[in-house]
N, C-alpha and C positions, 0 to 999 in steps of 0.2 A: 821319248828319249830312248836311243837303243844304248845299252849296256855290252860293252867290248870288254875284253878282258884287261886291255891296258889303261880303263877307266878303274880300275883296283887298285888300293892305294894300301901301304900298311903305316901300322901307329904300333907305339909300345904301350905296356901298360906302366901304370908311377910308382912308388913306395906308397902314395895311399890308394891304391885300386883306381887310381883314375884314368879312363881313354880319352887321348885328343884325339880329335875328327881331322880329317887335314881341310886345308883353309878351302879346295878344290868342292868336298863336297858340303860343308857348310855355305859357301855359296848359292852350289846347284840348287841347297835344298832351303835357302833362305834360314838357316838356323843362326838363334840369339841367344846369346846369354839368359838363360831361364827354359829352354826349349823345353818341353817337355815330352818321353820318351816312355812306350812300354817296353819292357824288357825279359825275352824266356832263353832260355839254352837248353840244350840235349844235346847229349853227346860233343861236345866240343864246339856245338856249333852255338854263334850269341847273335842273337835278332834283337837289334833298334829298330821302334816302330814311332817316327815321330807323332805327337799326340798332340793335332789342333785347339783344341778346348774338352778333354778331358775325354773317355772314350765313348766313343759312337758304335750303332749296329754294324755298319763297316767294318771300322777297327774290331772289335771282338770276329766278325767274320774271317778276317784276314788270318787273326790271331789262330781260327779254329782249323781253317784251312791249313795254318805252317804245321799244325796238333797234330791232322789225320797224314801229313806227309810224313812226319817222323815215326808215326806210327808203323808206316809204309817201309821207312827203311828200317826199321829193328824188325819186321818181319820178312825181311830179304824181298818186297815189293820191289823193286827198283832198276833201272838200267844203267850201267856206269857210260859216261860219255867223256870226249873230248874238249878241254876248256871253248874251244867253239861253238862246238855242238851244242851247250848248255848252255852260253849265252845268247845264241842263236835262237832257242827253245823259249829262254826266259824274255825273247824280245817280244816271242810270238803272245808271249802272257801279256802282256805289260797293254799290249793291243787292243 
């Protein structure tokens, strides 16, 4: 699945902290009432990692990997790009 920039969608958040998904990518992603999700933030940013059956070496990989990225950028590692460019880049991940 490649990731476009117009495949981005916003939600608000509630009076009780809670996000809807919009209904586009609980489809894509087969989410149900009960999904279950890990969830870290830095700096502004919030990562849903949906969780099949509780977590796996995968998922903490994943998790380790978004670690040493953020790490990356509070030490000025990083190249700023164009919403293109970066979806472009995260297509080549995805691959």
């Amino acid at each position: 699945m490649k990731i476009k920039p117009d495949d981005v969608e916003l939600t608000r958040l509630s009076s009780k902290g809670q996000v809807v998904l919009p209904n586009d990518i609980r489809e894509k992603l087969n989410l149900e009432k009960g999904t279950l999700f890990a969830v870290t933030t830095s700096d502004g940013l919030i990562v849903l990692k949906k969780i099949e059956t509780g977590m796996n070496p995968e998922d903490l990989e994943t998790l380790k990997l978004i670690q040493e990225a953020w790490e990356d950028i509070e030490k000025g590692r990083y190249k700023s790009a164009t919403p293109e460019e970066f979806f472009q880049k995260m297509n080549k991940w995805r691959k």
